[in-house]
C-alpha positions as CSV (number, residue, x, y, z in Angstrom):
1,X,111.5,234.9,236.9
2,X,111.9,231.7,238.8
3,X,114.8,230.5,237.0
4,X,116.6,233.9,237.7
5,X,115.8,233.8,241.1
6,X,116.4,229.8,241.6
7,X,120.0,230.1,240.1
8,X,121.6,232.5,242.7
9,X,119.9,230.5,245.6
10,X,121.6,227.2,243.6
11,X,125.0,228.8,243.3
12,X,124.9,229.9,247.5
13,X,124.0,226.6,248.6
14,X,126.8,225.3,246.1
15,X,129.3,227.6,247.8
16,X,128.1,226.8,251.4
17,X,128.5,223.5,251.0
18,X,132.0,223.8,249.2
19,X,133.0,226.1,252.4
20,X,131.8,224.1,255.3
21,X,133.2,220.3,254.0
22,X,136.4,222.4,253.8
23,X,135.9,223.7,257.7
24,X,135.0,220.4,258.3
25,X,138.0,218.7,256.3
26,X,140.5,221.0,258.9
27,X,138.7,220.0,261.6
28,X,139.1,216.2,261.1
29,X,142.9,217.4,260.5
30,X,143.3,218.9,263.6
31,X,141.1,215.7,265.2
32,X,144.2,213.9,263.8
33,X,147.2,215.8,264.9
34,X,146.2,216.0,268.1
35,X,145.5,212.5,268.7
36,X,149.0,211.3,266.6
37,X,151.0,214.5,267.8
38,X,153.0,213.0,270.6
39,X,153.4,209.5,269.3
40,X,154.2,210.6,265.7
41,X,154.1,214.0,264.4
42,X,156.0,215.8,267.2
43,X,158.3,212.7,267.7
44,X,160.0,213.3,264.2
45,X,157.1,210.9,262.1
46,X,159.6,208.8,260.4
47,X,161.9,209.0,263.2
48,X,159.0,208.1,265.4
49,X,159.8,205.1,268.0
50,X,156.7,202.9,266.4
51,X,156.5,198.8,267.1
52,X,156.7,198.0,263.4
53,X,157.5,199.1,259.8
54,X,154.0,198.2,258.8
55,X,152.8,200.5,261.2
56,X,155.0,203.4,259.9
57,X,154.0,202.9,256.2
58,X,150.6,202.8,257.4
59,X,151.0,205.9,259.4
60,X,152.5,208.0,256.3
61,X,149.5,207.1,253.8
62,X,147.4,207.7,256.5
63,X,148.3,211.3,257.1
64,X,148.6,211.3,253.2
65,X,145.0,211.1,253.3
66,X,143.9,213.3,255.4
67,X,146.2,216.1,253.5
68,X,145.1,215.1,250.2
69,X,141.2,215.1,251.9
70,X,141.9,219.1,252.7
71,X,143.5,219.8,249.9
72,X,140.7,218.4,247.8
73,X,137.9,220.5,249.7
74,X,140.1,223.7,249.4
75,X,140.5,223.6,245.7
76,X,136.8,223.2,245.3
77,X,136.1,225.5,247.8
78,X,138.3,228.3,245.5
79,X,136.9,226.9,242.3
80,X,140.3,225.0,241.4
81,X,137.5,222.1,240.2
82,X,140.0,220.7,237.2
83,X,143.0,220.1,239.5
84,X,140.6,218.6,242.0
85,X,139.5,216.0,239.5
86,X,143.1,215.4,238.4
87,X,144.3,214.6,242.2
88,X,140.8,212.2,242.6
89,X,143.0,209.8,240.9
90,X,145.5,210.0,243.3
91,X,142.9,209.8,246.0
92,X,141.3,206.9,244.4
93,X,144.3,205.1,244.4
94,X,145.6,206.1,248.0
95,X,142.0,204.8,249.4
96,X,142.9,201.5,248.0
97,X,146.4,201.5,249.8
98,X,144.4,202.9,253.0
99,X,142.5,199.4,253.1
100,X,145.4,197.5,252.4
101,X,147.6,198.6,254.5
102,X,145.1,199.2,257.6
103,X,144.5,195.3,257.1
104,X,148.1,194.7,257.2
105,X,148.8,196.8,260.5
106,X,145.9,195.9,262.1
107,X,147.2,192.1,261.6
108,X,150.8,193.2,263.0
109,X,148.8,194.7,265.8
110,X,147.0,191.7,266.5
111,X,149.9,189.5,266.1
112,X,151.8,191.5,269.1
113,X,148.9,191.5,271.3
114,X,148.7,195.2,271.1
115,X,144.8,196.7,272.4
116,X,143.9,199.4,274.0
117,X,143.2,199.1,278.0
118,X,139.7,197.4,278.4
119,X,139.3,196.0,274.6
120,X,140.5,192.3,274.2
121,X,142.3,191.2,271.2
122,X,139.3,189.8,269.0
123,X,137.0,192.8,269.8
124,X,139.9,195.2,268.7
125,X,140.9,193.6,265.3
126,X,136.7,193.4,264.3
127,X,136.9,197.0,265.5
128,X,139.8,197.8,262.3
129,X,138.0,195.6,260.1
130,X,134.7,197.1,260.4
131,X,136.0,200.5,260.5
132,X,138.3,199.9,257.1
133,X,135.1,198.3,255.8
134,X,133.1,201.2,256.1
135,X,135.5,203.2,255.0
136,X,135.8,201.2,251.3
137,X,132.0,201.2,250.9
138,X,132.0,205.0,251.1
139,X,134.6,205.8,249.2
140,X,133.5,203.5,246.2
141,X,129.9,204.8,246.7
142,X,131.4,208.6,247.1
143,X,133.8,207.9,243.8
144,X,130.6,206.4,242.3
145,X,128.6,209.3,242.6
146,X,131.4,211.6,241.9
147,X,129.0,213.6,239.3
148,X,126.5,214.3,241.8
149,X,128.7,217.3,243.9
150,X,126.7,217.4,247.0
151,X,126.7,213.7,247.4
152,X,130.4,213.0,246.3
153,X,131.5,215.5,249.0
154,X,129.8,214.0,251.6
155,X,130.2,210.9,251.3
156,X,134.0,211.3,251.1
157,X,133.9,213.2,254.2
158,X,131.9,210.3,256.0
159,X,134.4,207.7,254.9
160,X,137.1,209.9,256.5
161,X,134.9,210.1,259.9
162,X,134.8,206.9,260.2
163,X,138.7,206.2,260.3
164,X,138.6,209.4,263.1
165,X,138.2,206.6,266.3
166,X,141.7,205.6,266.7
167,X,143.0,209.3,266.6
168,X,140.0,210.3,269.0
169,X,141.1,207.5,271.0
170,X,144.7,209.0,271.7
171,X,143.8,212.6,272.5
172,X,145.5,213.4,275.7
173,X,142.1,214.6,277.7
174,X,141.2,212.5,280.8
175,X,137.5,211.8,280.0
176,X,138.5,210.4,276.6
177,X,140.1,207.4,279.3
178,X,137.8,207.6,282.1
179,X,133.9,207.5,279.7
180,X,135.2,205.4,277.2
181,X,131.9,206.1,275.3
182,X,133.6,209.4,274.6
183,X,135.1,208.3,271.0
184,X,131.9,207.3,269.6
185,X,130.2,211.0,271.2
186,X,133.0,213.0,269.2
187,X,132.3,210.9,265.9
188,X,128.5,211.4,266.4
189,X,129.6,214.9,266.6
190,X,130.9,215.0,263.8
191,X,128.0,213.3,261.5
192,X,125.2,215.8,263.7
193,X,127.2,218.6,262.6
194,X,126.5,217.5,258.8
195,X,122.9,216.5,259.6
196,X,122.7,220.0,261.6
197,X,124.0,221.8,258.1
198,X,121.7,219.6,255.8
199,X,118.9,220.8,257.4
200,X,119.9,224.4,257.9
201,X,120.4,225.2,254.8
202,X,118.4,222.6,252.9
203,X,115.7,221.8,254.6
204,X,115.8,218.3,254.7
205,X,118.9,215.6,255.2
206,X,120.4,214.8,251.9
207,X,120.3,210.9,251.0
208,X,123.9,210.3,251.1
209,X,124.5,212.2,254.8
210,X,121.4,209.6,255.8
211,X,122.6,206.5,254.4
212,X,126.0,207.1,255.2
213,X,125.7,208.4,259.2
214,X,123.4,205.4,259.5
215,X,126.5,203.1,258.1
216,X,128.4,204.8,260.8
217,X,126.1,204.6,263.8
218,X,125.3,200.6,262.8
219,X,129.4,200.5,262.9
220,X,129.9,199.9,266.7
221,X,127.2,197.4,267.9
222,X,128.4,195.3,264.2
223,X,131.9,195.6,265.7
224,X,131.5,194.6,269.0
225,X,129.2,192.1,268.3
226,X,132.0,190.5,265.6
227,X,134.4,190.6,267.9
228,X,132.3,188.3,270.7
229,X,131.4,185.7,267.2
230,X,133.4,182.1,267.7
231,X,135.1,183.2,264.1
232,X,136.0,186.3,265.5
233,X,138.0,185.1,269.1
234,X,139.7,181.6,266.5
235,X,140.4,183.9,264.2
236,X,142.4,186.5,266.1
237,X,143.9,182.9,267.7
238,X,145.0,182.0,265.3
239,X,147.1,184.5,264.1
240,X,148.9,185.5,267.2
241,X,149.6,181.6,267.6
């Protein structure tokens, strides 16, 4: 009798879990269209007036990501679990290009002296590289664990958090500008609202939301604090020189 009753309760939590990483999937969608809508979507995104062609390659595989992210969650969300591993590959291999070419615009940034209004040039390049660092560990550990569902999903969803910032950074709301703490309160939003769900409906916070938010929230002191290291302020010298 426990095994009948233990497989329905299995089977819910599967589908809750497929339904709200999809929610949450749109969500970090929408966190990126409005953040990119006036510099890139809604100027014509390849037409878009940006510094560099780095920066518009980068911005294409970028939003690549985040499509291929949703489209991912949905088809596992409607049981489509066949083509979903099929376009992993594809995912797998975009990730790679993500790291790549984040390194390669965050570089061109540096190079033209480009940072947002209160961030010097050193802090803002260990900023990209910690943030695309983070973003590689998860996804290998999420493609890794690829077998395990619940921890493949999230894990995959945490690595796309964690490239969120820069988008959060741009949404046209004054107390994103005037607290500049905001950004890192809307990406702790984010990883609460998967603790939030871990706990509702399993009791306890699964191991890969833990390790992974942890990864996240260690992200901003180990940026900042790279970004004040000697390496860090010759290194950003040296390539703007």
């Amino acid at each position: 009798m426990a095994t009948i009753v233990s497989r329905p309760v299995v089977k819910l939590r599967r589908n809750t879990d497929d339904y709200f990483f999809a929610a949450m999937s749109l969500l970090a969608l929408g966190t990126v269209f409005l953040g990119f809508a006036r510099s890139y979507f809604m100027a014509g995104t390849v037409r878009a007036h940006l510094p560099s062609a780095i920066i518009h390659v980068h911005a294409v595989v970028f939003s690549s990501w985040i499509l291929l992210f949703v489209a991912q969650t949905t088809l596992v969300s409607i049981g489509r679990i066949g083509w979903h591993k099929k376009l992993g590959i594809c995912g797998a291999v975009l990730a790679c290009l993500m790291v790549i070419l984040g390194a390669a615009a965050a570089i061109d940034s540096a190079r033209r002296h480009f940072v947002p209004p209160g961030v010097d040039s050193p802090t803002m390049l260990a900023i990209e590289a910690t943030e695309l660092s983070v973003f590689a560990f998860l996804v290998v550990w999420g493609i890794r664990a690829r077998r395990d569902g619940a921890a493949h999903k999230r894990l995959m969803m945490l690595a796309t958090i964690s490239l969120l910032g820069p988008a959060v950074n741009r949404w046209p709301f004054a107390f994103i500008h005037q607290i500049p703490p905001s950004t890192g309160f809307v990406i702790d939003a984010f990883l609460l609202s998967i603790i939030a769900f871990d706990l509702v409906t399993r009791r306890k916070i699964h191991r890969a939301t833990a390790w992974g938010s942890l990864t996240i929230f260690l992200m901003a002191p180990a940026m900042f604090a790279l970004g004040r290291t000697p390496f860090g302020v010759h290194f950003t010298e040296w390539l703007q020189r």
